[in-house]
C-alpha positions, 0 to 999 in steps of 0.5 A, spaced: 834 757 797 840 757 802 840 754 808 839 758 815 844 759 819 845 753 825 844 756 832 849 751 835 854 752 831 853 759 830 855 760 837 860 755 837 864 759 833 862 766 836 860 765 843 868 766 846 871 771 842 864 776 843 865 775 850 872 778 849 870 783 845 863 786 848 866 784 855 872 785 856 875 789 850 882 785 850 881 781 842 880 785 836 877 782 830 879 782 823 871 785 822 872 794 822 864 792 824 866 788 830 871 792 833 866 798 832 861 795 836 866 792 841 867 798 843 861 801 843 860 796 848 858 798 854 851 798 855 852 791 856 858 791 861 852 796 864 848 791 863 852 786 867 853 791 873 847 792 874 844 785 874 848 784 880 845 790 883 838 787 882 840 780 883 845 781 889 838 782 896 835 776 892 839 770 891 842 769 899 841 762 900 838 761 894 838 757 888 840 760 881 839 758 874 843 762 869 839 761 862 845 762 856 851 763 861 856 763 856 863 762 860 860 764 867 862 771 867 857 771 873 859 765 877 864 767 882 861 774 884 853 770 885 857 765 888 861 770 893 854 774 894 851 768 898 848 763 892 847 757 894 848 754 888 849 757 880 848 753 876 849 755 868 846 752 861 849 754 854 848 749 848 856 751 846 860 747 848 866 751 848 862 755 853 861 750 857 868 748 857 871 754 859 866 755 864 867 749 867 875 750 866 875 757 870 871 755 876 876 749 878 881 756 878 876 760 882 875 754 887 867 755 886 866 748 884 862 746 890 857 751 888 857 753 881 855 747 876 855 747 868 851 744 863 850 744 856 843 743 853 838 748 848 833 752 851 828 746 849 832 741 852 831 744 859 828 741 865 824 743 870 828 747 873 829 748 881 830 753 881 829 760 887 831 765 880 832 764 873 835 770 868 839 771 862 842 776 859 840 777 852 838 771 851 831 772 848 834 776 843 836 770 839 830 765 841 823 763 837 817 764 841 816 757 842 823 757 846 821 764 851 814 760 852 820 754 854 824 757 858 818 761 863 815 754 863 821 750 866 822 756 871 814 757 872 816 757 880 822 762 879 823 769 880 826 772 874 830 777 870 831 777 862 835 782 858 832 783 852 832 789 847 827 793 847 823 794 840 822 801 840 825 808 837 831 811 838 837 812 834 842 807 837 836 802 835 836 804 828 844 803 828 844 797 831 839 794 826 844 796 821 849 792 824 844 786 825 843 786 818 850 787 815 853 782 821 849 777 822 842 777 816 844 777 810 850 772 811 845 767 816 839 767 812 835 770 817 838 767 823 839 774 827 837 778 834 830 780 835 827 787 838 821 785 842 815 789 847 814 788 854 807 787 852 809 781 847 814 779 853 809 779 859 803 775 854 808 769 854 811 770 861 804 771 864 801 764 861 807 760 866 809 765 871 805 767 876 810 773 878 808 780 878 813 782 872 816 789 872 820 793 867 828 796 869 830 802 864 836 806 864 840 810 859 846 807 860 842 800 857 841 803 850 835 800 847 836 795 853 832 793 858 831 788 863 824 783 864 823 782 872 819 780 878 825 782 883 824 789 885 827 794 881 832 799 885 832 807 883 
């Protein structure tokens, strides 16, 4: 039997070149799917946008956690918005590095911090808010239990993708399998309910949890207490 994919190293080898090509449109892929996906893309830079509307009335002053923040793409606005502090967790060095490279160019080392560790190796976070972007997609229910624990204290907002009917879903779980489960053994995104998501959120945290839909997310939705914006 082969082995399943090693999540480190996984992203390792992914994380930077997804950024660019999910994000920023600027590195093509030797892969026909990636770059059909990369441009098929902007649910996800939807999704980045309107996490900072959420996020943006709520974090003055405050302390906010980003769980699998990649490069940082969020730092320096979060920072501008009034954060007191951003402090950002991957497990891929290579994220890490260059999160911590592009803050020196930004200036906004005072206030935004990197640091490498898996989601089970978290502390107790002290933190005012914790979110992610689509983290939960790739994590056991161990791991979702984990991060809701070391933030129990924190409002939150998690990006996950929706487990219900819809042709861009079905597509994407085409995608999923030709580009990741046949090649990782097993190692690929999930879809999860909200009723799955609140039953381990609601076992740590006390915050009354909501749910933010927008076509423009695709089968994407957002898992928060913060008050959600019309």
């Amino acid at each position: 039997m082969n082995k399943r994919t090693d999540p480190k190293s996984f992203w390792e080898n992914k994380i930077l070149t997804w950024e660019n090509g999910r994000y920023k449109e600027k590195e093509s892929s030797s892969s026909m799917l990636e770059n059909i996906a990369n441009k098929s893309s902007n649910s996800l830079r939807f999704r980045l946008e309107i996490t900072k509307v959420l996020l943006k009335d709520h974090i003055i002053g405050k302390s906010v956690f980003e769980i699998g923040c990649g490069s940082g793409m969020l730092a320096k606005d979060l920072v501008y918005m009034g954060a007191r502090q951003y402090v950002g967790y991957d497990f891929a060095a290579s994220a890490i590095e260059k999160a911590k490279l592009v803050a020196q160019e930004q200036n906004i080392t005072d206030k935004a911090s990197f640091f490498e560790a898996s989601v089970l190796d978290l502390p107790d976070l002290e933190a005012d808010v914790v979110f992610s972007l689509g983290l939960v997609d790739w994590l056991d229910d161990d791991e979702i239990a984990h991060l809701f624990k070391v933030g129990q204290q924190a409002h939150f907002l998690h990006a996950f993708s929706e487990k219900r009917f819809s042709v861009s879903q079905m597509i994407h779980r085409l995608y999923v399998f030709v580009s990741y489960g046949h090649k990782t053994n097993g190692y690929q995104p999930r879809y999860q309910t909200t009723q799955e998501l609140a039953d381990i959120a609601n076992k740590y945290n006390n915050h009354e949890a909501k749910v933010y839909r927008n076509p423009q997310l695709s089968f994407g939705a957002l898992f928060t207490s913060l008050p959600i914006v019309s």
